[in-house]
N, C-alpha and C positions, 0 to 999 in steps of 0.2 A: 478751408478750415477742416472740412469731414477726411480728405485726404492725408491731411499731414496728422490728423490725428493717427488714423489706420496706418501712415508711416511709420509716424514712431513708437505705436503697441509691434508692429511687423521686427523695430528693430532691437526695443529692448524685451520684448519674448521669443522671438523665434530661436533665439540661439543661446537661450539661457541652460546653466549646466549650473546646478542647485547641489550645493554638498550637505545635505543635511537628511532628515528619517523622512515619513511617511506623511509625517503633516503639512509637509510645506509641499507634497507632491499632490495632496487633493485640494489644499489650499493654491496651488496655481492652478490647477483644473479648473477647480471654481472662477477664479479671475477672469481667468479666459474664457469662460463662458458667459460672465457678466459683457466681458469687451464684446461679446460678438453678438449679445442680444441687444446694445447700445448699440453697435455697427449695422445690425437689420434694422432695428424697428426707429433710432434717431437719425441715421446718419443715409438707410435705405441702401444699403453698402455690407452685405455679411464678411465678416475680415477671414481669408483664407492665409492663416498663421504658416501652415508644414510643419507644426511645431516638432522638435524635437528634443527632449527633455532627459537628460539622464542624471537619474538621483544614487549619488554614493551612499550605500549605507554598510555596517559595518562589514561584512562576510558577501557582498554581491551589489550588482547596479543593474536595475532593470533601464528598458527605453519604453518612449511611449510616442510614438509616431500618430500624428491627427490626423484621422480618415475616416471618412464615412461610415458609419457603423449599421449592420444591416442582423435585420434575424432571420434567419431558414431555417426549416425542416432541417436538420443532420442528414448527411447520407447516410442511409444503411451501411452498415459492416458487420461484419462476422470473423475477425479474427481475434478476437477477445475471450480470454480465458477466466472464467470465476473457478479458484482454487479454495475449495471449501475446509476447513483450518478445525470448523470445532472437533470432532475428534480427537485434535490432538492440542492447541493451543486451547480453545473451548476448554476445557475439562481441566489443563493442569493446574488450576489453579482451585477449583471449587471444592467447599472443606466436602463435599457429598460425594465420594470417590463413585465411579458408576461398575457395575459387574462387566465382565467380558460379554457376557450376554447382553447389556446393555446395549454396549458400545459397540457391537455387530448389528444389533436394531439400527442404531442411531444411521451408522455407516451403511449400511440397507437403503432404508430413507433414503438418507441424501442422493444414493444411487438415482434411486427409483425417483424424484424428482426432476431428473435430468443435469444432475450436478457429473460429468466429466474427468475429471479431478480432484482426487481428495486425499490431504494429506491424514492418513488415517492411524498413525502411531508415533510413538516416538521409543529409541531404544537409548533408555536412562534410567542409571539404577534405581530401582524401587525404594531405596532407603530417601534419597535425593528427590524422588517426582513418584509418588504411592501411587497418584491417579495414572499412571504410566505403566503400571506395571501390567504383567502378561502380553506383551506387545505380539508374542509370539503366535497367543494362544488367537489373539485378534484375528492377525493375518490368515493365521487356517481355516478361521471361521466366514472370510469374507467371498461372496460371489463373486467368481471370475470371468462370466459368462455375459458379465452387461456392459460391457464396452468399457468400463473405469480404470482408470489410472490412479492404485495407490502408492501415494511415496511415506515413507521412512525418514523422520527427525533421526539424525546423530550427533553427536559432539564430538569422537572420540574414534579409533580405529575400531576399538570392540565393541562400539555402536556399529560401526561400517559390517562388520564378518556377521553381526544380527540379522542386521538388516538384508544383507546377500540369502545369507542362512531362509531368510522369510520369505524369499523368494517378491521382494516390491518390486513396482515398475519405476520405483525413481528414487533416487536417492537424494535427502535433501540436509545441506553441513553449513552452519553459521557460523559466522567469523564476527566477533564483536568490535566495534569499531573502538574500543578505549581498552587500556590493559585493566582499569578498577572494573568494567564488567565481567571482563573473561575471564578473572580471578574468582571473580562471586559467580561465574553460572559455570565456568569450566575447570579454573582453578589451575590455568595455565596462560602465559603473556598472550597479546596479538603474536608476534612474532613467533611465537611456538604455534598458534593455528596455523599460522601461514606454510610452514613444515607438514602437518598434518594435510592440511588442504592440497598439496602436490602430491601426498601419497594417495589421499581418496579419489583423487583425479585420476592420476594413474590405474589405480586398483578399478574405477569405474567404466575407466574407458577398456582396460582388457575384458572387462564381462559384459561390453557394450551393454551399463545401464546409463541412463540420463542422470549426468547428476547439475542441482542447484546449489549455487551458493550466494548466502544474504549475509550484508555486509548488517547486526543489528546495530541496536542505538544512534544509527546513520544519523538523526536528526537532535539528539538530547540525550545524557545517558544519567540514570539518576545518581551515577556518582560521581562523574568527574565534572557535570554539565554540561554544557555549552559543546558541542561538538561539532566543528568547522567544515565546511565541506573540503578543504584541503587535510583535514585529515583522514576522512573517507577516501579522498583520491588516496591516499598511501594504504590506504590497506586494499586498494582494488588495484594499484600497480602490483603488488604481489600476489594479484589470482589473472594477473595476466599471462596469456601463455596456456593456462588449467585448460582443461578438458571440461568445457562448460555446456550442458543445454540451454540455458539459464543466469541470470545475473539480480540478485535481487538487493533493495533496500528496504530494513525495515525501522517503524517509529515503532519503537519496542515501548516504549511509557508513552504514546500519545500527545507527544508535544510541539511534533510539525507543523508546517502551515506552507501556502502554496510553493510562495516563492523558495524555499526550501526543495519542494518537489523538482520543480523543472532545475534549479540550479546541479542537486545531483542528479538525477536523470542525466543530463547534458554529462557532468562527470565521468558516470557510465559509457557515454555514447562517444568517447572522446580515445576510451581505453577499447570498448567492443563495440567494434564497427556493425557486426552480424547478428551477435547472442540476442536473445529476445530478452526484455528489461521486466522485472517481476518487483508489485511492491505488498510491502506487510503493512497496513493503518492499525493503530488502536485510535477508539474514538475519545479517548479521554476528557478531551478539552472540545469536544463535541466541533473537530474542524475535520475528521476524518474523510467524509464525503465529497469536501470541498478539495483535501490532499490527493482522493482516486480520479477527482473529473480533471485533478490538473497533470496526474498522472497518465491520463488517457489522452490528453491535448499534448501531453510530451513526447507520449509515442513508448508510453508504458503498455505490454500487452498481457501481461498477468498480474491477476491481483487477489490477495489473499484476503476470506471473508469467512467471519464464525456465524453459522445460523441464531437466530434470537438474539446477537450480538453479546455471545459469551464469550468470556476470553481474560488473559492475565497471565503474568511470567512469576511464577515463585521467589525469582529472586534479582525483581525489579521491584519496589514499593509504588507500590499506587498507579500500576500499568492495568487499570481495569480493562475491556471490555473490546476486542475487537471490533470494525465494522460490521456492519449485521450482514448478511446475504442478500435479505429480502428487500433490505433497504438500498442496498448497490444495486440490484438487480432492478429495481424501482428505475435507481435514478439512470441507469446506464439505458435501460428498455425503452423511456423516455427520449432519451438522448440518441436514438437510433442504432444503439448493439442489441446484435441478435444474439442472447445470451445460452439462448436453448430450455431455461431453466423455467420449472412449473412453478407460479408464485403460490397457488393455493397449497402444495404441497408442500412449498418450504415454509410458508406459516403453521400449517399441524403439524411440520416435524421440530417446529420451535417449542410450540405448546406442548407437544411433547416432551422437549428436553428440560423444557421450565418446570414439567411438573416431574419431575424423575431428580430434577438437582434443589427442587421447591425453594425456586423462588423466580421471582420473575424477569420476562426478557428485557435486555433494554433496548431490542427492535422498536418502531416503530410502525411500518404500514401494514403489521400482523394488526395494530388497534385501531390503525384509523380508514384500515380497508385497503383496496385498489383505485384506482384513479385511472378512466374513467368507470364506475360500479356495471358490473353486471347487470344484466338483464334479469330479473328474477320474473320465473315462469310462473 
């Protein structure tokens, strides 16, 4: 009787293929787990299913293969990059514009914390992004001598000749993933970026700079919605070919979620075999931490992060708040990347920036400490 039981769960689960969302995929989990706590402890018999399970849902079909499930220590790594953003995403948006002096303190800091890379301006006219302005004056003012790598926001060729002009170490050009954004943040189609983006590619690769391009609103965009990952794949089939160091995807309003992540990742990784995969989180909907560690299990190796978790696009509505630093750097540290980055120091340089733009961070392990605490002498 125990047999033909575990036959016939083997026969109508193992090879079940469910068209439907999310709740009938934790709802057979669940099942199958009740079967196999019945198969141990009544039957003395745990049922080894193989299950294999794939759920259509509308935009993608994950699988879920049954196997032992085990935890380890993470290996150590070190080829992961925290690209530290407030500088320039940080700041466009807050009504507290900060002085060029500021914004050399700020970018100082982050140095001296052991931040890497920092995108440290953006060349956009001042009437369009106030907090933006002096870009120029930024870059002269910044230390050259501490191993940092600044890049340069453009939109635009006469962003492009700025930013050369400023002498950055990277150039970085976004391409919106819908034509209602690029109208409201560029004022020009997809298809007109995509023209732009073979000239900055060119122009970049003759003055052998590094240049980045992030495909935004990759996961939602606040004015057309819903944006598919086969429409992302169309605007990254036209930066194929480009003179890339770089490939990036950004949740410009915060409304990603894992499976999203790996599904364009994989997009990416289908068109650039080589280029390193770079992602932009806001934490809006407070899933952004969850988007970077699925980002990092995709084989994402930059990821862009605003200290104190400041951050917002002028003209997205309701795109608060990048990922924090301190709070990526938390979870990634944990998770076994060696990030390089001092935590002590990127919390006083939050508390810093919180209290120069007054108002508070929406970090958190600046408030609730390090884990495990210090030893206090």
């Amino acid at each position: 009787m125990g047999r033909q039981v575990i036959d016939l769960v083997q026969q109508v689960v193992g090879h079940l293929v469910v068209q439907s969302r999310f709740i009938l995929f934790d709802r057979l989990l669940y099942l199958y787990t009740k079967f196999n706590l019945f198969a141990t402890k009544i039957l003395k018999n745990p049922i080894n299913l193989g299950i294999h399970i794939q759920i259509q849902v509308d935009l993608y079909t994950i699988s879920y293969e049954n196997s032992p499930m085990t935890a380890t220590i993470p290996t150590p790594r070190n080829d992961i990059s925290i690209i530290e953003v407030s500088p320039r995403d940080g700041l466009q948006n807050e009504k507290i514009p900060l002085s060029v002096e500021q914004r050399i303190n700020l970018i100082t800091q982050l140095g001296n914390a052991g931040t890497k890379r920092i995108e440290a301006v953006a060349f956009v006219h001042p009437t369009r992004v106030p907090q933006m302005a002096n870009a120029e004056e930024v870059m002269a003012g910044l230390p050259r001598d501490n191993g940092v790598s600044y890049s340069g926001l453009i939109l635009n060729r006469k962003g492009l000749d700025r930013a050369l002009d400023s002498n950055v170490d990277e150039v970085h050009l976004v391409i919106p993933g819908t034509d209602e954004m690029s109208m409201a943040n560029q004022n020009v189609t997809v298809a007109e970026m995509l023209v732009l983006a073979k000239e900055v590619s060119d122009v970049c690769k003759e003055e052998n700079i590094p240049l980045t391009m992030t495909v935004a609103v990759a996961f939602g965009c606040p004015f057309a919605g819903e944006v598919s990952t086969d429409q992302v794949a169309r605007v990254l089939d036209g930066m194929v070919g480009l003179h890339l160091a770089e490939v990036g995807l950004a949740d410009t309003i915060g409304v990603g979620v894992p499976w999203q992540v790996r599904a364009l990742a994989a997009a990416v990784r289908e068109r650039f075999a080589t280029e390193p995969m770079r992602l932009h989180l806001h934490n809006t909907r407070n899933n952004g931490y969850a988007n970077a560690l699925a980002g990092l299990e995709a084989g994402v190796v930059g990821f862009d992060s605003s200290v104190g978790g400041f951050g917002g696009c002028p003209f997205a509505p309701n795109a608060t708040g990048n990922i924090a630093t301190e709070d990526l750097n938390y979870m990634f540290e944990r998770s076994g990347v060696v990030t390089g980055l001092n935590h002590d120091a990127l919390v006083n340089t939050a508390s810093w920036l919180s209290t120069a733009l007054e108002k508070d961070a929406p970090a958190l392990v600046g408030r609730a400490g390090q884990f495990p605490a210090k030893d206090k002498a």
